[in-house]
N, C-alpha and C positions, 0 to 999 in steps of 0.2 A: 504494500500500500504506500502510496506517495506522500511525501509529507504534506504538498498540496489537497490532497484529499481530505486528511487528518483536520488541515485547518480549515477546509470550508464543512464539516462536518462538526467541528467543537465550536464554529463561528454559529449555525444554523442550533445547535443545543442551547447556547448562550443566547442568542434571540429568543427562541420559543419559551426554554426558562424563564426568561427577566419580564417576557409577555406574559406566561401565566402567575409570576409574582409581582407584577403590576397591577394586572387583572384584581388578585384576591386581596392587594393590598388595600385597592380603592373600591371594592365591594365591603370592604371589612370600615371603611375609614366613614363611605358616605349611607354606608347602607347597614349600620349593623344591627337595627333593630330585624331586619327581613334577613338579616341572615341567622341569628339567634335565634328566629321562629322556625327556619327551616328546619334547623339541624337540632331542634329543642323533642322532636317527635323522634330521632334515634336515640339523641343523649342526654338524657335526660340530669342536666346541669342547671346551676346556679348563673345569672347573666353573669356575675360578678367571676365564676371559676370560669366561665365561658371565653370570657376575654382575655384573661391568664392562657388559657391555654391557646388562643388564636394569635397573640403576640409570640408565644415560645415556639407554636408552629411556621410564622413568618421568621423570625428570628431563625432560623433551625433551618427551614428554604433557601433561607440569603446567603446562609454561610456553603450549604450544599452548591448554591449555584457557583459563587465564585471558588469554592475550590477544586470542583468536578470538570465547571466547563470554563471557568476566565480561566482561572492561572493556566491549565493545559494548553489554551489558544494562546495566552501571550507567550508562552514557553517555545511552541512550537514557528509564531513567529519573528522569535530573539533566535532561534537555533537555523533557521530558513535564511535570514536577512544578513 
């Protein structure tokens, strides 16, 4: 596999990731009463435990993203360039 490939491949992970942690961050930030309701019919939490654990869940994505798919992509093109 090319190293060109490598990076347009950790380039498209790093997009779609930081899109679906955008996504939930501003569903959680403008909308969190409807998403409390949604998810209140599986887990049956407390709002207040609710949000504890939607911050530990974003918190816990952001560092996944950047250490799965950034650093590998800038890795790959400091070792390219």
């Amino acid at each position: 596999m090319s190293i060109e490939t490598l990076q347009d491949f950790f380039l498209w992970c790093t997009v779609i990731n930081s899109g679906l942690f955008a996504f939930w961050a501003a569903m959680f930030s403008f909308a969190p009463d409807l998403v409390y309701r949604t998810q209140r019919r599986w887990f049956p939490l407390s709002q207040e435990h609710f949000t504890v654990v939607m911050y530990s869940f974003l918190g816990l994505f952001k560092i996944f993203v950047l250490v799965f798919n950034l650093v590998p992509l800038i890795a790959l093109f400091i070792i390219s360039g």
